[in-house]
N, C-alpha and C positions, 0 to 999 in steps of 0.2 A: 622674048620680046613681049611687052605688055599691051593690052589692047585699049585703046584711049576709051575713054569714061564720059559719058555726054554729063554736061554742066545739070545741076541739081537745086531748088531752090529749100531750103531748109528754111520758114520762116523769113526774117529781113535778111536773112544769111544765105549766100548761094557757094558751090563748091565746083571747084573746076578741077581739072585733071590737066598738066603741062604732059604734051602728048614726047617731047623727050626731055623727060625728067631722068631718067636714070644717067645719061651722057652728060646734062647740064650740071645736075647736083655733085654729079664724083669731081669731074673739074672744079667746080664751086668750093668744094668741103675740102680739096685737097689746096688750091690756092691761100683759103682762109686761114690752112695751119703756119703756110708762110709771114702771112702780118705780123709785122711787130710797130710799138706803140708809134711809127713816125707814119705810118699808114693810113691812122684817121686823122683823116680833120677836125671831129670836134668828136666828143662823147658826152653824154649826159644820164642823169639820171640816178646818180652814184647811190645802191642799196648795198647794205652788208658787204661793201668790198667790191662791188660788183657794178660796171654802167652797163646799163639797159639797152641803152640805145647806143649804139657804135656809128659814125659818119665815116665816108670816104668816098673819091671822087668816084662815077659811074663806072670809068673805064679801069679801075684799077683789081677788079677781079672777072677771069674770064668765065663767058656764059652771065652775067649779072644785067649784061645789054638784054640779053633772050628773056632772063627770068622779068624785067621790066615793061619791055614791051608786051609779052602775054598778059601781063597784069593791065596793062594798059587797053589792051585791044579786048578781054574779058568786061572789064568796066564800060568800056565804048559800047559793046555789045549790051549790057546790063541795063544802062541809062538810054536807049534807045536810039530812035531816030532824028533825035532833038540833041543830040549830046553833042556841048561843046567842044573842042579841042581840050586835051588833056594834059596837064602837065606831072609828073610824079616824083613826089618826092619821098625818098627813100630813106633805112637805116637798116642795123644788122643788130640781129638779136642775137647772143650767144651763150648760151644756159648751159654750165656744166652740174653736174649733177646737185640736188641742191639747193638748186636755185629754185626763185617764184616768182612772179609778176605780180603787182598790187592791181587793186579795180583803178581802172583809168576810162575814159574815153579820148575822141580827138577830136571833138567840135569845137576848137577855137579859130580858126578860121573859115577858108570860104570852100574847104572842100568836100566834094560830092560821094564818096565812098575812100571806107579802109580798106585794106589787102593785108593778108600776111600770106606770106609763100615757104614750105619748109624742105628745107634741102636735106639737113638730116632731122631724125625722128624715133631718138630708139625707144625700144618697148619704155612703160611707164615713165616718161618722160615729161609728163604733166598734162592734160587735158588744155586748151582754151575755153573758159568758163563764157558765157555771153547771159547780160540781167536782160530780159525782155518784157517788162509790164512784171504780172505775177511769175512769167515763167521764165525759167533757168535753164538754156542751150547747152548741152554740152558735145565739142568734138574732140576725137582723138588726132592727133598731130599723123599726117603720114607724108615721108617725103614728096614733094611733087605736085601737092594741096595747094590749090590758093584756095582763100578765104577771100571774101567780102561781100561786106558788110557798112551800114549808114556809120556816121561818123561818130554819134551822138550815144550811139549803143554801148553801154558799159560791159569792160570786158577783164578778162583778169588770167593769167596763167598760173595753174597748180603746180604744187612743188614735184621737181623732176626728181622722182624717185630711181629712175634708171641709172645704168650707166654710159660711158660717153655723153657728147657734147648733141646738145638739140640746136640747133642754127639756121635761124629764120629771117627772111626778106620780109619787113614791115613797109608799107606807104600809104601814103595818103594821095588822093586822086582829086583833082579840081581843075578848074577851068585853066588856058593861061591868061596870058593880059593881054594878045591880042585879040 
């Protein structure tokens, strides 16, 4: 049994620890092998063969409700006392070995912090690069990690040298319209 990890600020960056990550990820990573293409809703992104971003509805992988809300209730926590209602929109990253992520950020709209959440992680499976002014963040991927971070922050994942699949919960966090 793991002993949960209090939240950490790294810079505009802070790191939380999902306190049952080991029970939510094995569900998560084992459901995921099931999907096939009529599963997402959209995909985008398309690099060397590969889309980045994977869509599909909330409920159709179990523990996915869990991994959202802690990202959500982290965020609440993060933006304070003043934080509006949150709405989260989500996707699935899944890197087999190989794979990279270009520099992107996600400030085209109106939300208030990114997240990624990683369910698996194997060794050398890419770092997430973060540009900060002059300086260059770098974390190592571990199951269970949320990340977040401002939306505007350029970010980029290194190439997965490992083996197995690296399978990550990405969203973006913003007000709703109510």
């Amino acid at each position: 049994m793991s002993m949960a990890k209090a939240p950490r600020q790294i810079a505009p960056i802070s790191a939380h620890w999902h306190p049952g990550a080991e029970a939510v990820n094995g569900a998560l990573a084992a459901a995921f092998e099931t999907l096939g293409e009529q599963d997402f809703t959209h995909r985008s992104h398309c690099i060397d063969g590969r889309f980045e971003n994977l869509y599909l509805n909330r409920g159709r992988l179990p523990g996915l409700d869990t991994v959202l809300d802690f990202a959500t209730g982290a965020a609440a926590e993060r933006l304070g006392p003043d934080c509006p209602r949150l709405r989260c929109g989500f996707w699935l990253n899944a890197m087999p070995p190989g794979s990279s992520t270009s520099r992107h950020d996600h400030a085209e709209n109106d939300e208030l912090l990114s997240a990624v959440y990683y369910v698996t992680a194997p060794a050398d499976s890419g770092d997430i690069c973060f540009a900060d002014g002059p300086f260059q963040i770098r974390v190592t991927p571990e199951p269970g990690l949320l990340l977040l971070f401002p939306p505007s922050l350029v970010h980029w994942v290194e190439p997965h040298l490992g083996r197995g699949l690296r399978l990550s919960i990405a969203c973006n966090l913003g007000p709703t319209a109510d």
